[in-house]
C-alpha positions in Angstrom: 19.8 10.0 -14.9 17.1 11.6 -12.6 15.8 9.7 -9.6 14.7 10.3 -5.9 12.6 8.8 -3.6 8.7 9.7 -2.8 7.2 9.0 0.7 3.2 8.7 0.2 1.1 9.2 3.3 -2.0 10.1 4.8 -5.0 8.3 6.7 -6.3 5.5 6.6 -8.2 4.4 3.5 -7.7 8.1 1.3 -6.4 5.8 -1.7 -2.4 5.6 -1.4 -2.5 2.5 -2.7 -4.8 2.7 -5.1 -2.9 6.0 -6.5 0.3 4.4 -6.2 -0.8 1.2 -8.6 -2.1 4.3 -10.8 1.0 5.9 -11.0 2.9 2.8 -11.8 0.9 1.7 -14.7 0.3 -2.1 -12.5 -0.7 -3.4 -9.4 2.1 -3.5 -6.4 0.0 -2.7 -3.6 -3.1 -4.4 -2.3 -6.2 -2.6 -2.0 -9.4 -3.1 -0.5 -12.4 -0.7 0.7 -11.4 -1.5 4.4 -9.2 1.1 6.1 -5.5 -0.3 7.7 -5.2 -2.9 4.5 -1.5 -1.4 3.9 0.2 -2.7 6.7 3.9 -2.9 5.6 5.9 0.0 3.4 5.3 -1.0 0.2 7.9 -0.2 -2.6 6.4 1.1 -6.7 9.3 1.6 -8.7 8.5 4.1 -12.5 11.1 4.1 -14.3 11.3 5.8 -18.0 14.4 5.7 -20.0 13.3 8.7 -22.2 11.7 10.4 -20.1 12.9 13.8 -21.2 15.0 14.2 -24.4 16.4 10.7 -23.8 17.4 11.7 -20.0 16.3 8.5 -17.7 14.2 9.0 -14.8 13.3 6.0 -12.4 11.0 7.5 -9.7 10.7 5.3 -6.4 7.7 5.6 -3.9 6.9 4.6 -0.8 3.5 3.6 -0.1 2.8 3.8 3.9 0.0 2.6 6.0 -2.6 4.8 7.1 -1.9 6.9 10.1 -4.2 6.5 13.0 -4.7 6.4 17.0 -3.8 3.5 17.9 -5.5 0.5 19.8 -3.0 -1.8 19.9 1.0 -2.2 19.4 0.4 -3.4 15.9 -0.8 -0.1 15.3 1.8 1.8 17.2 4.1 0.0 14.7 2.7 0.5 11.7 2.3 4.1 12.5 6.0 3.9 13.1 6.5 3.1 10.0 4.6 6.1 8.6 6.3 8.6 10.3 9.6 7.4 9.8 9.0 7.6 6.3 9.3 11.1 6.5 13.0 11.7 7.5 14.3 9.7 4.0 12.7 10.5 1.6 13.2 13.6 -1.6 9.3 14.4 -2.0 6.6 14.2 0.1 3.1 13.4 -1.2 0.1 13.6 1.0 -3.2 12.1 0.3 -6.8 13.5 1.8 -10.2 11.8 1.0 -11.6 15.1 -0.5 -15.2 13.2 0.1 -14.4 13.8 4.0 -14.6 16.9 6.1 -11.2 18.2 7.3 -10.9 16.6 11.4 -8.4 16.1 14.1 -6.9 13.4 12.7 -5.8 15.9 9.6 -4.3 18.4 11.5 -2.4 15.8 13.6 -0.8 14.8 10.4 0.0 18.4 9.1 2.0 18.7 12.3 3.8 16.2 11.3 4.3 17.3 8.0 5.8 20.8 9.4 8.6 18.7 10.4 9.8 17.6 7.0 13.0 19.1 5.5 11.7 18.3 1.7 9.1 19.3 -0.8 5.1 18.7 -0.1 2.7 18.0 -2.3 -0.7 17.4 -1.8 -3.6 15.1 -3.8 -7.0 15.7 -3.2 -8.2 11.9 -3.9 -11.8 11.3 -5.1 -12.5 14.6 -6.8 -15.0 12.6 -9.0 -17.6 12.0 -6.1 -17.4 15.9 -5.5 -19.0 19.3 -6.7 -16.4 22.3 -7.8 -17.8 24.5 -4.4 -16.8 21.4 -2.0 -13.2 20.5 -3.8 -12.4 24.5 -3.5 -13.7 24.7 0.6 -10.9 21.8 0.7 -8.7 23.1 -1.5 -8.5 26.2 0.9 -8.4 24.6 4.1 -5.1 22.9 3.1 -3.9 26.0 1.1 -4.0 28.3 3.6 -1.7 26.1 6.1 1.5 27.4 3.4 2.5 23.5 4.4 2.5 22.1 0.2 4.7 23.5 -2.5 1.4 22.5 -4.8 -2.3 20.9 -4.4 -3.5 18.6 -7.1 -7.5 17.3 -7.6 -7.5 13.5 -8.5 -9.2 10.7 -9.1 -6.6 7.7 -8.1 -9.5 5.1 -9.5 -10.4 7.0 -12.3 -6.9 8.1 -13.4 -8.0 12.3 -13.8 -4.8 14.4 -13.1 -2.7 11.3 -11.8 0.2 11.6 -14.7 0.0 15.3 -14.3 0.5 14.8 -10.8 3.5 12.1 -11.5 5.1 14.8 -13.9 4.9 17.4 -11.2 6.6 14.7 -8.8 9.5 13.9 -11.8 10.6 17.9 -11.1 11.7 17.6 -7.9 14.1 14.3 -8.7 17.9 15.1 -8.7 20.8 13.2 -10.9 21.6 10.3 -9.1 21.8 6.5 -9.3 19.3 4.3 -11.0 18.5 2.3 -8.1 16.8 -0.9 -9.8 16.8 -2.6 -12.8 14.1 -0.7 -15.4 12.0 -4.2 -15.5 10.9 -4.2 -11.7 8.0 -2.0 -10.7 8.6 -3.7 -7.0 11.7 -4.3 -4.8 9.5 -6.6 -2.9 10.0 -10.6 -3.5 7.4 -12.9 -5.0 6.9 -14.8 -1.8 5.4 -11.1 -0.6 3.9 -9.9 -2.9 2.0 -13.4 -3.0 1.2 -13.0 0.5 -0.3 -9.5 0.3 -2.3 -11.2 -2.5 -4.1 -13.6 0.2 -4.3 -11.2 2.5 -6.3 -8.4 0.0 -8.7 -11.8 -0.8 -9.2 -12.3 2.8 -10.2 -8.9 3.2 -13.1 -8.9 0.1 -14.6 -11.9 1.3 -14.5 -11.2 5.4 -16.4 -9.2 8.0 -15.4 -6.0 9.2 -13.2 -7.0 12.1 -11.8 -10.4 11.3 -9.3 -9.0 8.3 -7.2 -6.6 10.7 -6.2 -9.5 12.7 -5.0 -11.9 10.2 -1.0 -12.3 9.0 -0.6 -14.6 5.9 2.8 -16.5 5.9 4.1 -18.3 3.1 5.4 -21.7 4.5 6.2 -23.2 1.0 7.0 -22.1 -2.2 8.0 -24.7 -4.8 8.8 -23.5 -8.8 8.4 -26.6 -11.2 11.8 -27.8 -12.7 10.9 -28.1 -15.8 8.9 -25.0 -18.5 5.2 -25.4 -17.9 5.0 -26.8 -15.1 3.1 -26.2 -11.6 4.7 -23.9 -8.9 3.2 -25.2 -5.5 3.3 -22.4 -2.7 1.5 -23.5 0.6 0.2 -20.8 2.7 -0.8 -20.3 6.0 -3.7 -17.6 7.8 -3.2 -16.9 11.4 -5.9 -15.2 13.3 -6.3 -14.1 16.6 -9.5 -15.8 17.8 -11.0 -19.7 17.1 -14.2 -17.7 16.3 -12.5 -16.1 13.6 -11.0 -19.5 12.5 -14.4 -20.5 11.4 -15.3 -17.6 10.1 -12.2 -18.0 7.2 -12.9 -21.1 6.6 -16.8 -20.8 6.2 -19.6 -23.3 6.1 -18.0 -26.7 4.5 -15.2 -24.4 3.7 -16.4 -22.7 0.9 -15.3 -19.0 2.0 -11.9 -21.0 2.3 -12.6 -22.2 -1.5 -13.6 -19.0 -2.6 -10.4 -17.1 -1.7 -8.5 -19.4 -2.2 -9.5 -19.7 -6.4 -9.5 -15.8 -6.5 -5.8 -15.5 -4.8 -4.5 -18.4 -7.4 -6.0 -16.7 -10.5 -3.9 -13.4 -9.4 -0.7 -15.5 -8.3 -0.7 -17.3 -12.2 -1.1 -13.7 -13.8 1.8 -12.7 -11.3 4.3 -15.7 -11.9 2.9 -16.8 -15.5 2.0 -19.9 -14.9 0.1 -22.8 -13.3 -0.1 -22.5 -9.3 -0.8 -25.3 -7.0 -2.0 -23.5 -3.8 -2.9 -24.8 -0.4 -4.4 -22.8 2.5 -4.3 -23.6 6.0 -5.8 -21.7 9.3 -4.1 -20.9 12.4 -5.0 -19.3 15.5 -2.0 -17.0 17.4 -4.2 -15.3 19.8 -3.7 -11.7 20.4 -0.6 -11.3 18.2 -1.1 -7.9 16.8 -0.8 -6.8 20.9 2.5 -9.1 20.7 5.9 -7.4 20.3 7.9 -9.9 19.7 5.6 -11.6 17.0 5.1 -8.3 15.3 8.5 -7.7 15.3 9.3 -11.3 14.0 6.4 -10.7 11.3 8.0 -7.5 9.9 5.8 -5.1 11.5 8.0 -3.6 13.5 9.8 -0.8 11.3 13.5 -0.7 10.8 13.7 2.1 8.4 
């Protein structure tokens, strides 16, 4: 058995989470086209039994949140949590939105990549919204650092080069353990992963500022006791302002309504069965500037 542990970061919004889901063959990780929608480290486990000539191979990445500058101790955290993911991991796989021109904000990350003691790769996401001439004035920006062991084009949406890229990944794994059972594709629990599912509806259906300041909890989560029948899970949205309150919640509540039926379709394809689900809105004001709370929330990284 070969396996190993693959820490995938970058800035915000360059498709991590996207590739990830592509990697894995299924969705673990919540996407949206808003930048800072990963929040927590998120766990995608492959695992192949035959990989090669019957040897297994189980594969586990880390999906990070973006890293940034920033503006308030929410953001420190989750930044935190980014660069801690560095120092434990086998592989290192950095993404760059190759639709974006190289800035500060890259090169502060390739310093940080300088400090890792494992293999780089790099993916060049979104090679499908660029011509050859701009992918190769990327491809030679990066290249010439000497930072990567190899640079791959890809289209995380689309798929191009993303099992070529997975195969290159499976090189660099080492015999060892197989860490999880070969059914999971997440070490997350269902009361998470059905909270991230909220949260990515939330951020569809919402304004540009609201969606950053909004925690989902899951209050309630009740599985029928008999085959067939109706799991009720009751959920709550805290927001940071009473402005935003009415914002979720929408005129006679149909924004409410509308996320609401889009996060219970998801949650029955998830669980495999009817769901019962009830929303409710909270104001915590200012909690992403809150230690404590984002520490109590699971922000704040323990890694």
């Amino acid at each position: 058995m070969k396996s190993g542990f693959i820490g995938i970061i970058g800035r915000p919004n360059v498709g991590k989470s996207t590739l990830m889901n592509s990697m894995l063959g299924e969705k673990v990780a919540i996407t949206s086209a808003k930048p800072q929608t990963t929040l927590n480290r998120i766990t995608g486990i492959y695992t192949d039994m035959d990989y090669a000539d019957g040897e297994g191979i189980q594969m586990i990445f880390l999906d990070t949140p973006g890293i940034h500058k920033p503006h308030n101790k929410l953001g420190a955290a989750i930044n935190e949590t980014a660069v801690n993911t560095l120092g434990g991991v086998d592989v290192i796989l950095l993404i760059v939105d190759g639709t974006k021109p190289f800035g500060k904000g890259d090169e502060a990350v390739l310093e940080l990549l300088k400090t890792a003691d494992c293999p780089r790769l790099l993916a060049i996401n979104k090679t499908d919204m660029i011509g050859p001439d701009e992918y190769l004035e990327i491809y030679k920006t990066y290249e010439e650092t000497g930072i990567f062991d190899d640079i791959y084009g890809i289209s995380a949406l689309k798929g191009d080069n993303v099992r070529m890229l997975r195969d290159r990944i499976a090189e660099y794994m080492k015999d060892g353990p197989m860490y999880y059972p070969e059914d999971i594709a997440t070490s997350h629990p269902e009361r998470f992963i059905v909270s991230e599912i909220i949260r990515e509806k939330l951020m569809h259906y919402l304004k540009e500022e609201v969606p950053h300041g909004i925690f989902v909890e899951i209050e309630s989560f009740n599985e029928p006791e008999e085959e067939g029948g109706i799991t009720e899970i009751g959920a709550v949205i805290y927001c940071e302002k009473k402005s935003h309150k009415g914002i979720i919640i929408g005129k006679n509540g149909n924004k409410l309504k509308g996320v609401g039926k889009a996060a219970r379709k998801e949650i029955e394809s998830l669980i495999g069965g009817k769901v019962y689900l009830s929303l409710w809105v909270k104001v915590k004001e200012n909690w992403r500037d809150s230690e404590r709370t984002i520490k109590s929330w699971g922000y704040k990284d323990e890694y």
